[in-house]
C-alpha positions, -999 to 999 in steps of 0.1 A, spaced: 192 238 27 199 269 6 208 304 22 177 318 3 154 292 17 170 297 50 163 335 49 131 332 36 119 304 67 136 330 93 120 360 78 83 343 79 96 330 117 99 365 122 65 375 115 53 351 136 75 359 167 63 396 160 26 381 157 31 374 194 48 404 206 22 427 188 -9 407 210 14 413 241 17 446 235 -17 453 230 -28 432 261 -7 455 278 -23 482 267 -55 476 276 -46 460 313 -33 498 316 -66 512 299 -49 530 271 -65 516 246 -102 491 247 -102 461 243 -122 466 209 -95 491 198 -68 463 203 -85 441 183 -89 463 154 -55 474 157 -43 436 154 -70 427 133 -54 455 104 -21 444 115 -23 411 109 -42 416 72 -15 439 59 14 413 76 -5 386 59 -6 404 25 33 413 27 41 375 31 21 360 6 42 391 -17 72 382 -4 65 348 -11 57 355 -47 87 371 -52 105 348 -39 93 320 -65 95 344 -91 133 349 -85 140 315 -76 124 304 -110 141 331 -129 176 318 -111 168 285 -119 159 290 -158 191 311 -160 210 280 -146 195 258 -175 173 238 -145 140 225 -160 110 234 -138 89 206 -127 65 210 -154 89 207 -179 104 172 -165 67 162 -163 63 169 -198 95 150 -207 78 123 -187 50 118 -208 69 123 -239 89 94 -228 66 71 -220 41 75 -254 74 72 -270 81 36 -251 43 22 -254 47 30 -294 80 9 -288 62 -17 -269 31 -22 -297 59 -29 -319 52 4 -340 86 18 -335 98 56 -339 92 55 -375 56 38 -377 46 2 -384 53 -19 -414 18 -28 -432 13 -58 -452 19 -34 -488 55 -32 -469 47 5 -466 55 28 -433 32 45 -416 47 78 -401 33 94 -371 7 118 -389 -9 89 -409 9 93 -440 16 65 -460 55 60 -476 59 28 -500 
């Protein structure tokens, strides 16, 4: 597993861990009655918005750096293999109907290219 992926797993570990520590807290609070038990759940409530907004950032910036590290590298993204993909296989039914690269051979002996054009 990479270090980034690593950090990135531990960091969102992290907010869960504090997730937990934060209701503890705030049960602890209101067992002493400094706070209601309505305040503590607005305070978590807010908490726990702005925690879940920071994450889903941080998670976007993570893919947006791990994409721009991997384009930089010369590593195709997984659209662009699934493009290939279907490149490659048109290409091998065209080979398989006996058509070829080129285009088929008509009875006039002329060639067909891939547009429709016709070549004597």
């Amino acid at each position: 597993m990479s270090s980034i992926r690593k950090l990135l797993y531990a960091s969102l570990g992290l907010v869960d861990l504090t997730r937990e520590k934060a209701e503890t807290l705030v049960a602890d609070l209101v067992e002493r009655g400094e706070m209601t038990s309505e305040e503590g759940k607005d305070i978590l409530t807010e908490m726990f918005e702005r925690v879940g907004t920071e994450k889903q950032e941080m998670l976007d910036r993570f893919h947006k750096e791990s994409k721009r590290v991997m384009a930089g590298m010369g590593v195709a993204s997984k659209q662009e293999v699934q493009e290939l993909r279907l490149r490659l296989e048109k290409l091998e039914n065209q080979l398989r109907q006996g058509k070829g690269i080129e285009g088929d051979k008509g009875e006039t002996g002329s060639t067909t290219d891939e547009i429709g054009n016709t070549e004597a």
